[in-house]
ZADO-1210 file (C-alpha; in nm, 4 decimals, padded with zeros to 6 digits):
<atoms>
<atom x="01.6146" y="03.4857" z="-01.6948" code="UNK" pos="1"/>
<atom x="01.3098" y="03.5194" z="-01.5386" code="UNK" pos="2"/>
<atom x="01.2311" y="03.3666" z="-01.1535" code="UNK" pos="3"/>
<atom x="00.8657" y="03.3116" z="-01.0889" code="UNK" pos="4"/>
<atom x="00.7549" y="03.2597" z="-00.7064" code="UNK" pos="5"/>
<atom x="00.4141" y="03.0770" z="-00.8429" code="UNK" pos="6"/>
<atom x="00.3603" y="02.7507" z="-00.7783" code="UNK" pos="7"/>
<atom x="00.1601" y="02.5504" z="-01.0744" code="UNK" pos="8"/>
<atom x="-00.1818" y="02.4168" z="-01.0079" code="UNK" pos="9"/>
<atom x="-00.0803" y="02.0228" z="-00.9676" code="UNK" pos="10"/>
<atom x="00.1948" y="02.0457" z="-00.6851" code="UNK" pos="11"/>
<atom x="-00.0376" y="02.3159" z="-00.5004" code="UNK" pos="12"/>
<atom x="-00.2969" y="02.0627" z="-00.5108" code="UNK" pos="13"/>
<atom x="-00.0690" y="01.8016" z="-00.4198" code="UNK" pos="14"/>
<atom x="00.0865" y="01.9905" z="-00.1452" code="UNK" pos="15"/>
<atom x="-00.2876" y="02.0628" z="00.0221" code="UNK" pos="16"/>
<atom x="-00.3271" y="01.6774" z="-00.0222" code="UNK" pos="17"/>
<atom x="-00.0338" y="01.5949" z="00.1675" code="UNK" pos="18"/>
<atom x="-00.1465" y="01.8867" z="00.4407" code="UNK" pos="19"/>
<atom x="-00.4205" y="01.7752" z="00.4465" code="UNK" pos="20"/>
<atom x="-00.3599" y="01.4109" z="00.5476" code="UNK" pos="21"/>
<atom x="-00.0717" y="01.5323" z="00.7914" code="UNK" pos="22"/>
<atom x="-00.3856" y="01.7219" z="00.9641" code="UNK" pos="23"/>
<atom x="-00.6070" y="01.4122" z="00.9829" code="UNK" pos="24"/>
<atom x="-00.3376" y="01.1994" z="01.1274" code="UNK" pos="25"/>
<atom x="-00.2311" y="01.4891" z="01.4160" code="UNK" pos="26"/>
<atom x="-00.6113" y="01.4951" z="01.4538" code="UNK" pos="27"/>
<atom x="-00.6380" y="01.1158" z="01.5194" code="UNK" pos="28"/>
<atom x="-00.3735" y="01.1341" z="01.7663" code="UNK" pos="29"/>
<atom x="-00.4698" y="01.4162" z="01.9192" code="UNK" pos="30"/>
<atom x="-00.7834" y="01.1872" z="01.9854" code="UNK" pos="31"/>
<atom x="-00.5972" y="00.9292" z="02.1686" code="UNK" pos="32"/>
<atom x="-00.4248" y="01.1622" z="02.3885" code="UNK" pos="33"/>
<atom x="-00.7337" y="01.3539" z="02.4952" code="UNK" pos="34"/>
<atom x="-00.8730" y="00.9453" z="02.5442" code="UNK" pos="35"/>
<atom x="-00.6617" y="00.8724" z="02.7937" code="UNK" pos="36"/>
<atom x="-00.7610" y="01.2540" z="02.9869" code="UNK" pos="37"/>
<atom x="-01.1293" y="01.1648" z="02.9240" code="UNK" pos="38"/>
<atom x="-01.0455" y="00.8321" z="03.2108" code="UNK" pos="39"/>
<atom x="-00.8322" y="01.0328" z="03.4172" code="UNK" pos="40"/>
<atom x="-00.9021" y="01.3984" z="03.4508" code="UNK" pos="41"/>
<atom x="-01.2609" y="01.6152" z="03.4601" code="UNK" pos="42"/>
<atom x="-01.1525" y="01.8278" z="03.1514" code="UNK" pos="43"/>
<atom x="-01.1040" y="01.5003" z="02.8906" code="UNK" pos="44"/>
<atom x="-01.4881" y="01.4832" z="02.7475" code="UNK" pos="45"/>
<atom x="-01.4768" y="01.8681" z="02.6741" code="UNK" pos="46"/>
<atom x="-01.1339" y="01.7855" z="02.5285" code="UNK" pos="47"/>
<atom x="-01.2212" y="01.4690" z="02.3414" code="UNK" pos="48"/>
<atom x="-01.5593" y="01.6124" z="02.2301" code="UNK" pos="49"/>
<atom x="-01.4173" y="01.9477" z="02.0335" code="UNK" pos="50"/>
<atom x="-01.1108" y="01.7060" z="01.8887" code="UNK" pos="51"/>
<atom x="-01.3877" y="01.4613" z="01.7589" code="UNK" pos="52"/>
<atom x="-01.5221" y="01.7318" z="01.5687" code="UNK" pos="53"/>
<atom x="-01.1572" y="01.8417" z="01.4561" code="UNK" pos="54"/>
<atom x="-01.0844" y="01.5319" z="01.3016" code="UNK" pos="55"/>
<atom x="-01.4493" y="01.4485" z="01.1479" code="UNK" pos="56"/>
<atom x="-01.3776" y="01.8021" z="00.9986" code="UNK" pos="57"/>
<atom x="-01.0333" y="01.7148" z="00.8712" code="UNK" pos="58"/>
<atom x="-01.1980" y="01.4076" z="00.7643" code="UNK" pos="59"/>
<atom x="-01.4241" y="01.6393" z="00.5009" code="UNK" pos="60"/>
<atom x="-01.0925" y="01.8559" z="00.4004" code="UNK" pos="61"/>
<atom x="-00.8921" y="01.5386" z="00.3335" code="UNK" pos="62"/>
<atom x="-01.1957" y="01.4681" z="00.1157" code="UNK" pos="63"/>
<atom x="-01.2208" y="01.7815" z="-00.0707" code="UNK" pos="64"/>
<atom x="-00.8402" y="01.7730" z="-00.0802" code="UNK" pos="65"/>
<atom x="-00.8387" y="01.4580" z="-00.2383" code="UNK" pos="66"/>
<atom x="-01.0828" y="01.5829" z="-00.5117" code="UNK" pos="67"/>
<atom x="-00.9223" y="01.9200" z="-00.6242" code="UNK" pos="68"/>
<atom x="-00.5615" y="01.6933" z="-00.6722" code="UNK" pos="69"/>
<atom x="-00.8076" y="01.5066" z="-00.8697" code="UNK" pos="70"/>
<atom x="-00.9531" y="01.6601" z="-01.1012" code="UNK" pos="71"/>
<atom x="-00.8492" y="02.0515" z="-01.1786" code="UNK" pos="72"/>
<atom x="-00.5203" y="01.8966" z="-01.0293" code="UNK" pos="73"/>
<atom x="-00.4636" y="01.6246" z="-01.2494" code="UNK" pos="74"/>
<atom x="-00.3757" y="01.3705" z="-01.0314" code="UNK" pos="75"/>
<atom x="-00.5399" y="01.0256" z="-00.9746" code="UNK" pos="76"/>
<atom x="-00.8741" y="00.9371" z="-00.8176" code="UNK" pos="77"/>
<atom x="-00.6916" y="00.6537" z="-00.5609" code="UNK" pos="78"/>
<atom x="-00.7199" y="00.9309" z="-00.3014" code="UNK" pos="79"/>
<atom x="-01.0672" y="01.0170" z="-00.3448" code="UNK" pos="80"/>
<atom x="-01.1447" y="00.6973" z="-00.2441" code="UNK" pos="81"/>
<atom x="-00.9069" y="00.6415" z="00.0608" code="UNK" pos="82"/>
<atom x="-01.0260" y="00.9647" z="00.1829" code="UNK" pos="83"/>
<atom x="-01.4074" y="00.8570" z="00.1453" code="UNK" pos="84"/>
<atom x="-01.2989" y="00.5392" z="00.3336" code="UNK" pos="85"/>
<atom x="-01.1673" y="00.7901" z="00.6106" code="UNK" pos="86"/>
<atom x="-01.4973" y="01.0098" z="00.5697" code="UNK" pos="87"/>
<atom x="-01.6666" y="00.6947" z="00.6477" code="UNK" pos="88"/>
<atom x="-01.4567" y="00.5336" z="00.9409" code="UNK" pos="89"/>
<atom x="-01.4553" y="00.8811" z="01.1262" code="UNK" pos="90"/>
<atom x="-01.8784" y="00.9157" z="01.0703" code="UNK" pos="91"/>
<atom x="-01.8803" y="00.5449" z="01.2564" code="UNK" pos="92"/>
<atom x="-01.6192" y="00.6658" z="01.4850" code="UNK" pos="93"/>
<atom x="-01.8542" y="00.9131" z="01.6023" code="UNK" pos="94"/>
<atom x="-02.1655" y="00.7387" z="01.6113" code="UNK" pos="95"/>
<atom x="-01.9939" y="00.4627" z="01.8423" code="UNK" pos="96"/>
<atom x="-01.8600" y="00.7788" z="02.0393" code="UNK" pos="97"/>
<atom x="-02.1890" y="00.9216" z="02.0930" code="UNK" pos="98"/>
<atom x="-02.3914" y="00.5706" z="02.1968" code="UNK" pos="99"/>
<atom x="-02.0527" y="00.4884" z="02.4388" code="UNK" pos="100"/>
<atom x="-01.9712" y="00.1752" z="02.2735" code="UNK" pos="101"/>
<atom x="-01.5917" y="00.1710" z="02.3702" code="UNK" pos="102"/>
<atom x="-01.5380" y="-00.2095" z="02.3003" code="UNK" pos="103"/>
<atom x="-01.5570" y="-00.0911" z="01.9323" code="UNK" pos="104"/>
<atom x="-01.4821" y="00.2761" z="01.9621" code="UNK" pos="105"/>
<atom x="-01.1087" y="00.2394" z="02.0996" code="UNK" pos="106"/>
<atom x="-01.0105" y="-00.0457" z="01.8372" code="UNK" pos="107"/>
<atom x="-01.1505" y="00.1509" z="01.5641" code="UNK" pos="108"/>
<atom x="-00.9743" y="00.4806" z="01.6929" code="UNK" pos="109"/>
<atom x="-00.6056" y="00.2903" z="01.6658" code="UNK" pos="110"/>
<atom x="-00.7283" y="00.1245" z="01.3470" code="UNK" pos="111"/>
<atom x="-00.8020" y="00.4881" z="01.1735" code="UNK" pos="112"/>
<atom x="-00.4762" y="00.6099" z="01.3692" code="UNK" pos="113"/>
<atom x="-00.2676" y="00.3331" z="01.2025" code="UNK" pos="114"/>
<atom x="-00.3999" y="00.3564" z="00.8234" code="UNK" pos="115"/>
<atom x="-00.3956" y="00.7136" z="00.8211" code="UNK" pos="116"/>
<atom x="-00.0375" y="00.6867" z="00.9221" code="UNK" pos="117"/>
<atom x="00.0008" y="00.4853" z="00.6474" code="UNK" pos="118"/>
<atom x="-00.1829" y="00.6964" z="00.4037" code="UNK" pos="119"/>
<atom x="00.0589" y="00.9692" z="00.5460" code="UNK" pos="120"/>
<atom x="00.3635" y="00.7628" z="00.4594" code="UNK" pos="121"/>
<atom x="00.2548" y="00.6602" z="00.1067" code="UNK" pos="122"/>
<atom x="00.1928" y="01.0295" z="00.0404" code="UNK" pos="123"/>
<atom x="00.5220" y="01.1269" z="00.1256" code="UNK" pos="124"/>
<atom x="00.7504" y="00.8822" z="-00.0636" code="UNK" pos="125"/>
<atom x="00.5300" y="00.8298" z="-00.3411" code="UNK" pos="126"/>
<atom x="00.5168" y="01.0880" z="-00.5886" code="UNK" pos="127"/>
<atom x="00.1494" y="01.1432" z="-00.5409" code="UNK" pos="128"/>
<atom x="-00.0257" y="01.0109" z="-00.2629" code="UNK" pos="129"/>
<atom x="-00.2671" y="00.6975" z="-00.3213" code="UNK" pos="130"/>
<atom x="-00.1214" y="00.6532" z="-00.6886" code="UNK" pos="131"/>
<atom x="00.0297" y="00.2615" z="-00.5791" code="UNK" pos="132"/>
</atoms>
């Protein structure tokens, strides 16, 4: 009997998806934390600013995530969209960051915060994440 350590290409894939998300969501939070330092300390904007660029980067690796469980993965395409939706939330995020429009930028913030919990749910009790 032979034990192999190796792990085949579908669940590694899956298991980067899954990462992957769990990063985006911490980054989200992380967001709303540092938020609340931005209106209350003199160290939030430095704070805020490198997390926006965390989570617009875990943004792109959710993306690319999404696309290797795709296709040398084997797994569906459901994700590549949800994570282009995410791409695409996070670019407007920023934009409304940048210009200080915090009548939209706030709501949008717990809106990406709340879906990607979702997505992180879904992922976890599903057997692959976006396949309902």
């Amino acid at each position: 009997m032979v034990i192999t350590t190796t792990t085949p290409p579908a669940r590694r894939s899956l298991t980067l998806l899954r990462s992957s998300i769990a990063v985006q969501t911490l980054a989200i939070f992380y967001q709303a934390t540092t938020a609340g330092l931005l209106l209350s300390t003199s160290y939030g904007e430095t704070l805020h600013s490198v997390g926006a660029r965390v989570m617009y980067g875990a943004s792109m690796v959710y993306l690319l995530a999404a696309v290797l469980a795709w296709r040398p993965g084997g797994g569906p395409a459901r994700p590549i969209l949800y994570a282009t939706g995410f791409l695409v939330l996070a670019s407007v995020q920023v934009v409304l960051g940048v210009t200080h429009h915090p009548a939209l930028h706030v709501p949008l913030g717990v809106l990406m915060f709340g879906l990607s919990l979702l997505d992180l749910g879904r992922s976890l009790t599903a057997g692959t994440p976006g396949a309902r």
